[in-house]
C-alpha positions as CSV (number, residue, x, y, z in Angstrom):
1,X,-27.9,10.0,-23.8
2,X,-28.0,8.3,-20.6
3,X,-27.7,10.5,-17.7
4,X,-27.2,8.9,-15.2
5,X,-25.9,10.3,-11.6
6,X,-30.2,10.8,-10.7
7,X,-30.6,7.2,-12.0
8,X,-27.2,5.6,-10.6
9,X,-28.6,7.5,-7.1
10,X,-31.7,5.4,-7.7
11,X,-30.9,2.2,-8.5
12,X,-27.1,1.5,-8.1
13,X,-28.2,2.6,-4.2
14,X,-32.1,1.7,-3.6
15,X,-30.7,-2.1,-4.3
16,X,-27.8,-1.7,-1.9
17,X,-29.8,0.3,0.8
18,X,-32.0,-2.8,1.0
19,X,-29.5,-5.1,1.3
20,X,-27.9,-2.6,4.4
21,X,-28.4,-4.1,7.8
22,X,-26.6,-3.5,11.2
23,X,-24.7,-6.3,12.1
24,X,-26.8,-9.0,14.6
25,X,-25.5,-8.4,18.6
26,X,-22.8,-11.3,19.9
27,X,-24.9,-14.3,20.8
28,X,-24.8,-18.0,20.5
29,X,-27.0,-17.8,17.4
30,X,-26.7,-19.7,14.1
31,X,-23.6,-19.3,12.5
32,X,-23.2,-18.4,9.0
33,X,-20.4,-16.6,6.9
34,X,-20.5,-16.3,3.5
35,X,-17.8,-15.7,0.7
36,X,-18.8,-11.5,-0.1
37,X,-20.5,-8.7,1.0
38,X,-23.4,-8.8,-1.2
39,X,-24.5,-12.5,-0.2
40,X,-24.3,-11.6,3.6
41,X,-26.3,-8.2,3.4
42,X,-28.8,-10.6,1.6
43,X,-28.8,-13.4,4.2
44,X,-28.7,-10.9,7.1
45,X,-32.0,-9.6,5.8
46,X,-33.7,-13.1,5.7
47,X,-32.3,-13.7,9.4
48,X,-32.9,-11.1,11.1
49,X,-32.2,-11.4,15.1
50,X,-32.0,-15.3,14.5
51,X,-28.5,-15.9,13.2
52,X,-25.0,-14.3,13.2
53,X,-23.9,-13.5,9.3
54,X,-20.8,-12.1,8.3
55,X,-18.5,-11.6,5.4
56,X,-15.2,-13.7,4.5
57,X,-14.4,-10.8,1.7
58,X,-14.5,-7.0,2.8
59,X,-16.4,-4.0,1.5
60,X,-14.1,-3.4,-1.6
61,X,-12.1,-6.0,-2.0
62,X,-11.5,-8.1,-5.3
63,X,-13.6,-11.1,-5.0
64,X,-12.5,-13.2,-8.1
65,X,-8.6,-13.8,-6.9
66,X,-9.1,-13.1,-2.9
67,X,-6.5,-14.8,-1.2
68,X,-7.4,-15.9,2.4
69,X,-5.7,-15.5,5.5
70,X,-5.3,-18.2,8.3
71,X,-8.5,-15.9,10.0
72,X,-10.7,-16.4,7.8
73,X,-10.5,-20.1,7.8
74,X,-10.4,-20.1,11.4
75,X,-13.4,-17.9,11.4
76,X,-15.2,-19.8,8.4
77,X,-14.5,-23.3,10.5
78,X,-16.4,-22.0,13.3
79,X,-19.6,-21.5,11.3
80,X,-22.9,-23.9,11.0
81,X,-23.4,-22.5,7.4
82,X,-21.7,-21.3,4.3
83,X,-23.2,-19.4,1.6
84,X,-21.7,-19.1,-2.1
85,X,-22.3,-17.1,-5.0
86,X,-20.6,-19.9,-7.7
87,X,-21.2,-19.2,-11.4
88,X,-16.7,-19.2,-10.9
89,X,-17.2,-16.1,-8.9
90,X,-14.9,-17.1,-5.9
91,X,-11.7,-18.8,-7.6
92,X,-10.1,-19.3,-4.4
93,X,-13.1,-20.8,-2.9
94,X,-12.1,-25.0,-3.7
95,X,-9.0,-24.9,-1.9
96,X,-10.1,-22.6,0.9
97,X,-13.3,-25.2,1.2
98,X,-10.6,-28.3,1.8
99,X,-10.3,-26.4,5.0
100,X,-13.5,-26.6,6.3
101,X,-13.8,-30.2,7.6
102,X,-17.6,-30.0,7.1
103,X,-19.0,-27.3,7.1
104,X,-22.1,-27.6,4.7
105,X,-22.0,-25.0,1.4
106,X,-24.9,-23.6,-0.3
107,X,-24.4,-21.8,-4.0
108,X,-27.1,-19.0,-3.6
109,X,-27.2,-18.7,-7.7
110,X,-28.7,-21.9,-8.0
111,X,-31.8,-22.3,-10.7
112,X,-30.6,-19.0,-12.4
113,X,-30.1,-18.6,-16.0
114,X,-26.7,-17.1,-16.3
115,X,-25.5,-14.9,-19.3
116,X,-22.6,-16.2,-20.8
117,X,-19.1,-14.0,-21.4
118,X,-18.4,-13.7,-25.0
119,X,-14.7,-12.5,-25.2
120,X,-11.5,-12.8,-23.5
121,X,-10.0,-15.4,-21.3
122,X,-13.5,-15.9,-19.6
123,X,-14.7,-16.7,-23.4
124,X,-18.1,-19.6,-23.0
125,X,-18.4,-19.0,-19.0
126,X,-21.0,-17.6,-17.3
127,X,-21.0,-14.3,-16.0
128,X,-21.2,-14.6,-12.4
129,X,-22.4,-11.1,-11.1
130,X,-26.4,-12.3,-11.5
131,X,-27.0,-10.7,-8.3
132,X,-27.2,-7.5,-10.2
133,X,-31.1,-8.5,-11.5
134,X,-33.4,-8.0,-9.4
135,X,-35.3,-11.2,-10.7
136,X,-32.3,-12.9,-10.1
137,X,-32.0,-11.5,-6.7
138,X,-35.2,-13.0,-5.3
139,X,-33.9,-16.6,-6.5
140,X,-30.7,-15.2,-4.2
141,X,-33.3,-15.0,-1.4
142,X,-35.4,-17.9,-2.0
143,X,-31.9,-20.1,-1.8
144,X,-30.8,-18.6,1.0
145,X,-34.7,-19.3,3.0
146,X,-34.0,-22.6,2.2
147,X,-30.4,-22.7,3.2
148,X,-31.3,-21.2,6.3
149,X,-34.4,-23.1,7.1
150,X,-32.9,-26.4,6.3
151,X,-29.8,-25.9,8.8
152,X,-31.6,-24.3,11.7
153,X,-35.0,-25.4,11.4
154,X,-35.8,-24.2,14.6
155,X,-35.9,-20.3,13.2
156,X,-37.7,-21.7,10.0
157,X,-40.9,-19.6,10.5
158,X,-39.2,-16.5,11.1
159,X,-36.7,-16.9,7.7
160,X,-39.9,-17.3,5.6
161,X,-41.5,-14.2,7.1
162,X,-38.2,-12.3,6.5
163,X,-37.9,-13.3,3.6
164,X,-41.2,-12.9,2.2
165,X,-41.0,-8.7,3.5
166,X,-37.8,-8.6,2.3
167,X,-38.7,-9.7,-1.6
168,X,-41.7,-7.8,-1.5
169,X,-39.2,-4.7,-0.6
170,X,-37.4,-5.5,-3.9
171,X,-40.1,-5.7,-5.7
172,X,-41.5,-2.2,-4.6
173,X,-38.1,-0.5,-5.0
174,X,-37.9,-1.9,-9.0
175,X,-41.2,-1.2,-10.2
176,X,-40.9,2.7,-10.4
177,X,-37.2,2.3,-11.6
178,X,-38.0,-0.2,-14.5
179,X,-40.9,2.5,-15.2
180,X,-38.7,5.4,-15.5
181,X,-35.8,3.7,-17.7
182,X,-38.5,3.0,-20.1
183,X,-38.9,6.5,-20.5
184,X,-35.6,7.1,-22.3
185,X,-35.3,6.6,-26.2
186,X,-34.6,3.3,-27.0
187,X,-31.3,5.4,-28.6
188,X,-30.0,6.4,-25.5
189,X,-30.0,3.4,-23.5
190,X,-26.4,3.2,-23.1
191,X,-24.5,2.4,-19.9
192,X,-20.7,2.4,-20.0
193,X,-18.6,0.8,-16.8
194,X,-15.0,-0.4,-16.7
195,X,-16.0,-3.8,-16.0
196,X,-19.3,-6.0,-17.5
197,X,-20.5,-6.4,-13.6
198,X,-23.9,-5.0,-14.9
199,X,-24.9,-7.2,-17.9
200,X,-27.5,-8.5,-15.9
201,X,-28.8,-5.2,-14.8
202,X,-28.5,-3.8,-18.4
203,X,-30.6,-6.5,-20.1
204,X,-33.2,-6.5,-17.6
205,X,-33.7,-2.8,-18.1
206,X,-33.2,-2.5,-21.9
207,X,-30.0,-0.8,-21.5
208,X,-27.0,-0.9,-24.2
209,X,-23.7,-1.9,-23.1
210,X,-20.2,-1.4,-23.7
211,X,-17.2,-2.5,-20.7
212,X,-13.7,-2.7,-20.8
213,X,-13.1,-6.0,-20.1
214,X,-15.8,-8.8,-18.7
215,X,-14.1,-10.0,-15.4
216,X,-11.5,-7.9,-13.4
217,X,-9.2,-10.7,-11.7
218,X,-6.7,-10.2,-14.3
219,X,-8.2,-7.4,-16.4
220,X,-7.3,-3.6,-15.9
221,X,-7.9,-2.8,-19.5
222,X,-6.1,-3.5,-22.6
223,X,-5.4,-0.7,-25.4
224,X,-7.7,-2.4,-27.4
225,X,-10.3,-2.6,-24.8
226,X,-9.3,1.2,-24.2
227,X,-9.9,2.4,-28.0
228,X,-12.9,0.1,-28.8
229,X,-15.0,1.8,-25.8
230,X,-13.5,5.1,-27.1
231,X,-14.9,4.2,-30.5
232,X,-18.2,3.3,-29.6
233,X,-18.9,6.2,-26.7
234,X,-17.7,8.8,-29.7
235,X,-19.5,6.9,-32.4
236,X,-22.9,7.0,-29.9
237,X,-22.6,10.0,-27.9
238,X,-22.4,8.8,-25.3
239,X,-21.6,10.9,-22.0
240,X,-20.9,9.0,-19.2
241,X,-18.9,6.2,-18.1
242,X,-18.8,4.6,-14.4
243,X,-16.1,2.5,-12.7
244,X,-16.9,-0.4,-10.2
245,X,-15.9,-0.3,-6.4
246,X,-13.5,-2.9,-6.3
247,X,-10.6,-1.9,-9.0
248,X,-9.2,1.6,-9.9
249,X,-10.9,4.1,-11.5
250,X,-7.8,4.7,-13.4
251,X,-9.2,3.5,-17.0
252,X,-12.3,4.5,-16.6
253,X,-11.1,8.4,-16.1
254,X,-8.6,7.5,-19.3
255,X,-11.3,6.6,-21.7
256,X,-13.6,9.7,-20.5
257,X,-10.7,12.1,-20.9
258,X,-9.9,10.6,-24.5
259,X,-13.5,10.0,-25.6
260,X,-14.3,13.6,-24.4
261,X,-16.9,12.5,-22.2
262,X,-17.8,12.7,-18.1
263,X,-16.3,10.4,-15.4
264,X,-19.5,9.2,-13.5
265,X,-17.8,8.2,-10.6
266,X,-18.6,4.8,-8.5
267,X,-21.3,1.7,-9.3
268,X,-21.4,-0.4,-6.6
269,X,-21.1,-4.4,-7.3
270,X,-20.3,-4.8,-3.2
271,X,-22.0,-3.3,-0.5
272,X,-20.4,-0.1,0.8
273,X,-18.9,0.1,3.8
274,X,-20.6,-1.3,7.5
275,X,-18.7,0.7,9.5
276,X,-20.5,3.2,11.4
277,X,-23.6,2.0,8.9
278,X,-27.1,3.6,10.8
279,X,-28.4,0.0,9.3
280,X,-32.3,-0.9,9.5
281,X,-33.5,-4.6,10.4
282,X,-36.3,-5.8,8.8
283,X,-39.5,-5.1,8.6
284,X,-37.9,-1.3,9.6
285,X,-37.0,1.4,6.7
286,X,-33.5,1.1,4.6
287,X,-30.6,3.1,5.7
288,X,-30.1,6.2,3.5
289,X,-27.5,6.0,1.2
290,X,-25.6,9.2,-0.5
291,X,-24.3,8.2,-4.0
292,X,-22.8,11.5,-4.3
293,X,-19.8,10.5,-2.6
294,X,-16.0,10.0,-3.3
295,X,-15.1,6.1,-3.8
296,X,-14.4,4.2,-0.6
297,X,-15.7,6.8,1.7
298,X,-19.6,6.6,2.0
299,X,-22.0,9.2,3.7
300,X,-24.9,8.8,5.3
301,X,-28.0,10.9,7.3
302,X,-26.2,13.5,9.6
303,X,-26.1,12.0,13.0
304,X,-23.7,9.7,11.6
305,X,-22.2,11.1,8.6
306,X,-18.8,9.7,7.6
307,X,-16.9,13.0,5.5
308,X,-15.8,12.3,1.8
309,X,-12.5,14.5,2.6
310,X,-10.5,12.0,4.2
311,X,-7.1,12.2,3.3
312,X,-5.1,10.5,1.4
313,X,-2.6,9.2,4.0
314,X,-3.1,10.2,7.6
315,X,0.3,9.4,10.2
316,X,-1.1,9.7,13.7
317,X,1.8,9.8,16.5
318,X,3.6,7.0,14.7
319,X,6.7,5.6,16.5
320,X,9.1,2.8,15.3
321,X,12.3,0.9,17.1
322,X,13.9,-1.3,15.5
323,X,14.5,-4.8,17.5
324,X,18.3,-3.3,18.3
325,X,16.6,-0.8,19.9
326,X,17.3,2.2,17.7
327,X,14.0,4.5,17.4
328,X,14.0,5.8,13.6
329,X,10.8,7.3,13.7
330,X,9.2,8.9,17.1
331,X,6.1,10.7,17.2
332,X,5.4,11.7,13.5
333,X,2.5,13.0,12.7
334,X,1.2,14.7,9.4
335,X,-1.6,13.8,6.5
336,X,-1.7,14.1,2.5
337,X,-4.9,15.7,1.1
338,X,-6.0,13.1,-1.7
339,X,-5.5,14.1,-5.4
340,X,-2.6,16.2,-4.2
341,X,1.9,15.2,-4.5
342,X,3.7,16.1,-1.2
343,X,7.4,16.2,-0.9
344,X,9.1,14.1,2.5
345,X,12.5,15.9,3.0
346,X,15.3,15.3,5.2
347,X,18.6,14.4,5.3
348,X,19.5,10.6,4.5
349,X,19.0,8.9,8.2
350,X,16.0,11.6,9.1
351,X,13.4,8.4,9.1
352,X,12.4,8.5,5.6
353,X,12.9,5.3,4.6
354,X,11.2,3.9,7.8
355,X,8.1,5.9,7.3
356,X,8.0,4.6,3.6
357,X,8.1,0.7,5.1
358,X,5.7,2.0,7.3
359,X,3.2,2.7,4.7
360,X,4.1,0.2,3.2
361,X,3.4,-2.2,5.9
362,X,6.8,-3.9,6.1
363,X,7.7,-2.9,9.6
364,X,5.7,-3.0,13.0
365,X,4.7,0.5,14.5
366,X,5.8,0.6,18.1
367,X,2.6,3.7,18.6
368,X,0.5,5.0,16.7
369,X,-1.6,4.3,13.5
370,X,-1.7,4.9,9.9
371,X,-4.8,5.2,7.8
372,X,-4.6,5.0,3.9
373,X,-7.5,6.6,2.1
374,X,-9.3,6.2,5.5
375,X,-8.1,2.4,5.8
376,X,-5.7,-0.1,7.8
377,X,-2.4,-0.4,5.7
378,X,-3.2,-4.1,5.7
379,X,-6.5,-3.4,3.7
380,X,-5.5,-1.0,1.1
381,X,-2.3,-3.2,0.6
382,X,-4.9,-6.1,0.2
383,X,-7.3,-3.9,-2.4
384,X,-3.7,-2.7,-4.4
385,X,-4.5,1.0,-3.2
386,X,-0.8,1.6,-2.7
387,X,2.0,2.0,-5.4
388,X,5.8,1.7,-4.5
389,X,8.7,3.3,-6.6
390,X,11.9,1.9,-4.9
391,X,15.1,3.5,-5.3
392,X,16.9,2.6,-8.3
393,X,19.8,1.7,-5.6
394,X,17.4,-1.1,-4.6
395,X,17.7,-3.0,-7.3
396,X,20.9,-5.0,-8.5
397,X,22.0,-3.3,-12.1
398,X,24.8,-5.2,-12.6
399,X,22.1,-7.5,-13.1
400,X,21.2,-8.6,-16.9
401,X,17.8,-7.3,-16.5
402,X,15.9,-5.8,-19.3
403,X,13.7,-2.6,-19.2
404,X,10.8,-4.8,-19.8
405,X,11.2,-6.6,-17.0
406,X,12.3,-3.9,-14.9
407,X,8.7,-2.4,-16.3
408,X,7.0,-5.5,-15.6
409,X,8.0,-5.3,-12.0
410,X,4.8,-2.7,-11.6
411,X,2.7,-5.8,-12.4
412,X,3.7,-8.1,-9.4
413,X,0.8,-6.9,-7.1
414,X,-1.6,-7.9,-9.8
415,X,-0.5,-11.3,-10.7
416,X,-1.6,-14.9,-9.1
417,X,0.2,-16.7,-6.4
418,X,2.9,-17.7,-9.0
419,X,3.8,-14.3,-10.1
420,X,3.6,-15.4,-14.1
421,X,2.9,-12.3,-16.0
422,X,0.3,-12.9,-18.4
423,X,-0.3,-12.3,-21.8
424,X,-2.4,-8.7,-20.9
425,X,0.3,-7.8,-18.3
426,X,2.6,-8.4,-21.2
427,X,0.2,-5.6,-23.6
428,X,0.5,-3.0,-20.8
429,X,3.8,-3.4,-19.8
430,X,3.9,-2.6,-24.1
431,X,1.4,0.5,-24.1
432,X,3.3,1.9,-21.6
433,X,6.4,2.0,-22.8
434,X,4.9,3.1,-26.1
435,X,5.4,6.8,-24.9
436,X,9.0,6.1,-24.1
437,X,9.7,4.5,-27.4
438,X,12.4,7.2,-28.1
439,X,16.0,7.0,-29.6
440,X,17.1,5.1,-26.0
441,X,14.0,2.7,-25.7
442,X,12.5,2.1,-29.4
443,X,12.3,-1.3,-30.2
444,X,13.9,-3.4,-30.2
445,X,15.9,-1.7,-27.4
446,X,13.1,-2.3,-24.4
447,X,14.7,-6.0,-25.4
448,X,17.8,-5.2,-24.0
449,X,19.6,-4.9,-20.6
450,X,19.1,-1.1,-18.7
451,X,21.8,1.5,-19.7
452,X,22.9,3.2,-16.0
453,X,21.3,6.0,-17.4
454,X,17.6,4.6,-17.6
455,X,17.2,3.3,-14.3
456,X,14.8,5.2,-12.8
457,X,13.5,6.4,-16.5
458,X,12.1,2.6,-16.7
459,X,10.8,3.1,-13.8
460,X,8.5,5.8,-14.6
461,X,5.4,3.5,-16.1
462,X,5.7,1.6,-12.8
463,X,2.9,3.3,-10.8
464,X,0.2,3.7,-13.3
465,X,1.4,-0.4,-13.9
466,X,0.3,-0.9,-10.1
467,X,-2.4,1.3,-10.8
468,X,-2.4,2.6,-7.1
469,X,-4.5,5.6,-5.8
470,X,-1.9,6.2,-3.2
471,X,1.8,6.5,-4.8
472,X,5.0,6.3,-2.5
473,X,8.4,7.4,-4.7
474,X,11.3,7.3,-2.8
475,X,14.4,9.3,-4.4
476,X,12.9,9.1,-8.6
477,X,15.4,11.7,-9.7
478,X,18.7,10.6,-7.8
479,X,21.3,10.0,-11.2
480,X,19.0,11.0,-13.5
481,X,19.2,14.0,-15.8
482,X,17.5,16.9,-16.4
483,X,15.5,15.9,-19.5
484,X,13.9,12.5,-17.1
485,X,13.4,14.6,-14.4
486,X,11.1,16.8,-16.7
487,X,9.5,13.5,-17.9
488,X,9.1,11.8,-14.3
489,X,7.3,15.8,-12.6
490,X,5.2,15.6,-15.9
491,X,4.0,12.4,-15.0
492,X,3.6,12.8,-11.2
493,X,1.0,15.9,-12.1
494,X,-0.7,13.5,-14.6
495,X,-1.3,11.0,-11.5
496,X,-2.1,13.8,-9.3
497,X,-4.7,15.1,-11.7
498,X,-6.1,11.4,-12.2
499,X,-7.4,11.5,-8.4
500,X,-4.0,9.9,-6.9
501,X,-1.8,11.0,-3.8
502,X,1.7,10.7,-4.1
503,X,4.0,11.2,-1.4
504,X,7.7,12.1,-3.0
505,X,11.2,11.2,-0.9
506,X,13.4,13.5,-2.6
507,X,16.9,15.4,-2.0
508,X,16.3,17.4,-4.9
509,X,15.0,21.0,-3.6
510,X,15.2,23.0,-6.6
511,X,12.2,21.5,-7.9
512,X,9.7,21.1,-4.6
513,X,8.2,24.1,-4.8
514,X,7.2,23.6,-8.7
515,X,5.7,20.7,-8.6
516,X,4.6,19.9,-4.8
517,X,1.5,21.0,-3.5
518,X,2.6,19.7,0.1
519,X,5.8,19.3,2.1
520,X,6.6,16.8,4.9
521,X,9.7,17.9,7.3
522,X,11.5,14.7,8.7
523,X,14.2,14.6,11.1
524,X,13.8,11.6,13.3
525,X,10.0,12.7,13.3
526,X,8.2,15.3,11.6
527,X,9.2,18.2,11.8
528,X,6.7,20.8,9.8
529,X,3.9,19.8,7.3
530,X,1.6,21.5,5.5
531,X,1.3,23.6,2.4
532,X,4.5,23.8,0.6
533,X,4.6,27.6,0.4
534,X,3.8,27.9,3.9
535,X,6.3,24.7,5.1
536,X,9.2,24.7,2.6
537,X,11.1,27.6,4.0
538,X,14.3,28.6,4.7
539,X,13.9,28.3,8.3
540,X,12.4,25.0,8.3
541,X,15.1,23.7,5.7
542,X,17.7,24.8,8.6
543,X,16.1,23.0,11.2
544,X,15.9,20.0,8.6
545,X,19.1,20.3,7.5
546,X,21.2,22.1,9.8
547,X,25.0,22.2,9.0
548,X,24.2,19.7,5.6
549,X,23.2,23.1,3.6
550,X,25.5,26.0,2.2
551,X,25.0,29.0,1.7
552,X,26.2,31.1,-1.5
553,X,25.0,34.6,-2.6
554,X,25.5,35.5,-6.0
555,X,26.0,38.5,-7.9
556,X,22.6,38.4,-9.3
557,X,21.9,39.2,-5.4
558,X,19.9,35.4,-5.5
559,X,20.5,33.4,-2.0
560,X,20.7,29.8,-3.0
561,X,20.5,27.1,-0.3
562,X,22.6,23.8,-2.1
563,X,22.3,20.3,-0.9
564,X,25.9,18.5,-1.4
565,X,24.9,16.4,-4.2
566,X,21.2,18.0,-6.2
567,X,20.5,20.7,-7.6
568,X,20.4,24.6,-6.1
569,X,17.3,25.8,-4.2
570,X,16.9,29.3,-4.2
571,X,15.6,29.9,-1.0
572,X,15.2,34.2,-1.5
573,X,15.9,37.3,-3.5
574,X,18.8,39.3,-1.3
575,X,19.3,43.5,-2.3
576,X,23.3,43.0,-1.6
577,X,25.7,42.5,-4.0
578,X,28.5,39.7,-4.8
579,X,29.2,36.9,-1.8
């Protein structure tokens, strides 16, 4: 079978390394911004010192359905130059274009033979990720010579030399690679990735290949996407399957787990992240690249090694007052290791719900910063890297709302500008409910309106809907009973275990210590955080708490420490008798 973490380290990264290039120094040079990552690292290598590239789209964001911000036109309508991938790569591109007032555009795909898609709503159009052949990728460079040369013709000497080094660098770094693919039985030449980013790549090379879904602007994987890659990685043995660095790993890790195969990890159809990048101009060496590395976070050669253990949320000194003056948060500082569920306790008015909107970017810091997997909050909100389970008090019951809408709510960040859930958010709003299809939800009962009791039951599917890595849950067992709460813990560890971070608001002590690996302390600011049998103590509670806690010993000589509305924590074991 296709093994492939030596061969992804060689050519999902030799490709990527040569496109890596420190960014050019502020000058009044040539101008040009293009629509994704890829594109710029390409024209950056063709123009050296002589121009100024940059990116519209970030490391990692969606490119298909990007929605631009007033920035980015402003930027884009100070360049000289714009450079496109087309092939209906960049759906937002025609009405950010009407914008420009000018500014001349250049598709770098041009005189490529693209591969068509042969299923789904993309069914008879061309698959627009040709960058991925390295044939294709010298056409990229030829196109964008000419681009160049034609717009600053002053510099026109110095693209053709660049570009001429730079090709011949392809060229080099494919050879041996095509050579050792060859090697493997014709058999085993499989490669299996959520998305068809790499059909190019594939048939250049011979390779066999099986995806989820073709494009991912409104794909995340059907269940019959799901079982047909099932199917075929059982039915051909196949061991691995790879996600792509702009959408959740989420299926991907679902269909390895069910087909009984590995999770590959991360295929690169961007260019990893610039930031603190020990980048190489041309004609100098490539900058090495790590592909053993955890998504988002890249590594590189020691001077400037950037640590795959980031956490999952990092809170740095953060302060916020409201404009009446009130201060509901001062000072609060604590972090969430990734792949781990951490508890945020306090009494109502302690600053939780602040810190959630916070995270959640809805109100302004006053000091400090917040980093999500080792981002802005602007940019993981913008890449759909956070998940938000309201309180069920947030949303109007009285309402005639029905559990598949309440469901469907999950789906909002993944929709277009009109919010119009489509026919696939209408299959996975339906698979996952399937689980839930008991005597309260069965069909046709996920037709009708939400029973009191269900409200934060249908509420359940919601992040894996959002498909977040980093989940914020703000009070999931308040009115439910004991048989939910089992279901909503059960699926908070199946998240966890996935890879994702969830932060949990909760009143309910009696079950922190069973399910939570960490605890965050809040009482106007963070009190204690850390390991939850290290942080959720009885001392700590008090502080928390203070005169909001009882006290009762039992006869069973058991010292219980009650909340006045959840459940009993029992806080220690006591050698006395009745109290």
């Amino acid at each position: 079978m296709l093994h492939l973490p030596p061969l992804k380290h060689l050519i999902f990264t030799a490709l990527l390394g040569l496109l890596a290039i420190a960014p050019a120094q502020a000058s009044e040079k040539f101008k040009v911004i293009t629509t994704f990552t890829v594109i710029a690292d390409m024209a950056q290598n063709v123009a050296g010192e002589a121009a100024q590239v940059s990116s519209i789209t970030k490391p990692g964001a969606e490119i298909h359905e990007y929605q631009p911000t007033p920035g980015d036109i402003k930027r884009a309508q100070g360049a000289q130059l714009i450079l496109t991938n087309g092939l209906n790569l960049e759906l937002w591109f025609a009405r950010f274009y009407q914008h420009l007032k000018g500014v001349p555009e250049v598709v770098v795909s041009e005189g490529i033979q693209p591969m068509g898609i042969s299923e789904g709503p993309y069914n008879g159009k061309p698959n627009p990720h040709a960058w991925m052949s390295a044939d294709n990728a010298l056409i990229y460079v030829d196109n964008i010579r000419d681009a160049l040369s034609k717009y600053d013709p002053a510099n026109a000497q110095t693209y053709r030399q660049n570009a001429a080094i730079y090709k011949e660098k392809i060229r080099q770094t494919m050879a041996p690679l095509k050579a050792e693919l060859a090697k493997l039985p014709v058999e085993k030449r499989w490669l299996v990735t959520s998305e068809g980013a790499f059909s190019y790549l594939a048939r250049d090379n011979g390779l066999k290949e099986r995806y989820l879904w073709p494009i991912n602007a409104d794909q995340q994987g059907t269940p019959q996407q799901v079982r047909k890659t099932i199917d075929t990685m059982k039915k051909e043995h196949i061991p691995t399957i790879f996600s792509e660095s702009t959408i959740s790993d989420k299926p991907a890790r679902q269909v390895a787990r069910e087909a009984g195969a590995h999770y590959g990890g991360v295929l690169y159809v961007d260019s990893p992240e610039r930031r603190r990048w020990p980048g190489s101009h041309l004609p100098g060496s490539a900058a090495r690249y790590d592909a053993n590395h955890r998504p988002g976070h890249q590594r590189w050669d020691e001077e400037t090694a950037m640590t795959a253990d980031l956490p999952g949320l990092s809170v740095n000194r953060v302060s916020v007052t409201y404009r009446n003056g009130h201060t509901a948060l001062r000072d609060a500082t604590f972090s969430v290791p990734r792949g781990s569920i951490a508890a945020l306790v306090g009494i109502n008015g302690s600053g939780k719900s602040t810190l959630f909107k916070a995270l959640m970017g809805f109100v302004r810091l006053s000091h400090g910063e917040i980093a999500i997997l080792g981002q802005p909050v602007h940019r993981a909100l913008r890449q759909n890297l956070v998940a938000y389970v309201p309180q069920s008090e947030d949303v109007d019951w009285t309402f005639p709302v029905l559990v598949e809408d309440v469901v469907m709510m999950g789906r909002y960040g993944h929709m277009g500008w009109l919010r119009r859930a489509k026919a696939y958010d209408r299959e996975v709003v339906d698979a996952a409910l399937a689980p839930r299809r008991d005597e309260r939800l069965s069909p046709p009962a996920n037709r009708r309106a939400v029973r009191r009791t269900e409200k934060n039951g249908c509420s359940l599917p919601a992040p894996s809907l959002q498909q977040g890595k980093v989940i914020l849950l703000d009070e999931p067992f308040t009115g439910v009973d004991v048989q939910t709460e089992t279901q909503i813990i059960t699926l908070l560890r199946e998240l966890r275990d996935d890879g994702c971070t969830l932060l949990v608001s909760t009143h309910n002590l009696g079950s922190v210590s069973e399910f939570c690996d960490y605890t965050v302390m809040v009482k106007g600011t963070v009190l204690a955080s850390g390991p939850t049998e290290t942080t959720f103590t009885a001392a700590n509670l008090e502080l928390a708490f203070s005169g909001a806690l009882r006290h009762v010993v039992l006869s069973g000589g058991e010292e219980q420490i009650i909340t006045d509305d959840e459940r009993p924590f029992i806080s220690r074991r006591t050698t006395g008798g009745e109290g």
